[in-house]
Every structure is written in structure tokens, then in C-alpha cells.
ROMARVO-575544 format. One record per residue (C-alpha): y, x, z. Coordinates in steps of 0.001 Angstrom, whole numbers, padded with zeros to 6 digits, always signed. Layout:
BEGIN
YXZ...
//
This chain:
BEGIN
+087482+065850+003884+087919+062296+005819+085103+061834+009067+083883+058658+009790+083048+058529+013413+080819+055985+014538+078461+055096+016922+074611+054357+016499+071851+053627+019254+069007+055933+020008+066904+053904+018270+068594+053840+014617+068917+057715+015557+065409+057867+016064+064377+056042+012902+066557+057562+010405+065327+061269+011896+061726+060060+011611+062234+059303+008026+063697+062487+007056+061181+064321+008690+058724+062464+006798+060514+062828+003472+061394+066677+003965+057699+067432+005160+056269+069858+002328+059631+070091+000378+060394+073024-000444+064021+072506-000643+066980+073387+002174+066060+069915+003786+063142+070884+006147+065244+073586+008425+068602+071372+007712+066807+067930+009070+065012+070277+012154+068675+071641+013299+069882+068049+013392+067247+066917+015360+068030+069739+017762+071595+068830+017729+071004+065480+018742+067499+066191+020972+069816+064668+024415+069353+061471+022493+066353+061501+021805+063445+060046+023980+060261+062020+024979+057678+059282+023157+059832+059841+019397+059595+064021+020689+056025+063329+021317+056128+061379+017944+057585+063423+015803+055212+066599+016329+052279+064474+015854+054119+063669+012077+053767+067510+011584+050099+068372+012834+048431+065331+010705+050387+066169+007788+049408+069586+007985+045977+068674+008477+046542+066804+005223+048040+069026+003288+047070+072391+004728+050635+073591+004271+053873+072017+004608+055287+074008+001622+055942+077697+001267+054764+079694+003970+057858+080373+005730+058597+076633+005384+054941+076121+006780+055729+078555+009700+058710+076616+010282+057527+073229+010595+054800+074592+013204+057498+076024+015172+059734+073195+015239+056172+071326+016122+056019+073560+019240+059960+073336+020148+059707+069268+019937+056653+069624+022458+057973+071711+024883+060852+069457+024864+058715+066752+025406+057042+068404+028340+060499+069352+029908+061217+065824+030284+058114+064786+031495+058035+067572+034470+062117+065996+035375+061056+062924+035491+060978+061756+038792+057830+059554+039577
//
């Protein structure tokens, strides 16, 4: 198996996570909890606002929905939810004023 190594900017990180969250919200596939460990593999790069951003993707789709799939996958999602906010608020209590 070859690796192609490469470098991307936060940004382009950012975006292509934001739309596999989207597209993995409510699937009931292996993509939810394999897109949520790459975001936490990569969280260093990612800013507090997309953190911030990407919870809020969860909670109105919920709110939509009432489910984000199965249950577990439902339970999931709201835990990752709560992960990418206290990750948000860790960086917000570092950062100096």
C-alpha cells in the first residue's frame, strides 16, 4: 500500500471534515464514528469557531430529525457533540486575553 503524504491548510481540513460530518449525520453506516475519530485525530488543527461549528451541525440536525440514526449512533453523535464543546471551551479558557 503506497502513502501519499501531503500537506493541506486548516482551512481545506476544516471544510472537507464539515462535509463529512454533514454527509455521515443519520447514516447508519461505519462512517459516523470513523469521520468523529478523524476529527479527534486532527482536533490540534482545528480552530475553536469550526469546534464551535461543528456541534451546532449536530444539535439542529437532531432537532430535525429527532435521531441521528440508530440509537447508539444517536448516542454517539451527542457525545461527540459534547467532546467538540468542551474542546471548544478548553481553548477559550487558554486563550490569553
Amino acid at each position: 500500500m503506497s502513502v501519499l503524504k501531503t500537506e493541506i491548510d486548516s482551512r481545506t481540513l476544516e471544510t472537507l471534515l464539515l462535509c463529512a460530518t454533514r454527509y455521515s449525520l443519520g447514516r447508519q453506516t461505519y462512517m459516523p464514528s470513523l469521520v468523529q475519530e478523524i476529527c479527534k485525530s486532527y482536533v490540534n488543527f482545528l480552530s475553536e469557531p469550526f469546534l464551535t461549528k461543528l456541534a451546532t451541525e449536530i444539535v439542529e440536525e437532531y432537532s430535525i430529525r429527532g435521531n441521528l440514526g440508530a440509537d447508539f449512533d444517536t448516542r454517539d453523535w451527542l457525545n461527540f457533540k459534547d467532546w467538540l464543546l468542551r474542546e471548544a471551551a478548553a481553548r477559550t479558557l487558554t486563550t490569553p486575553a
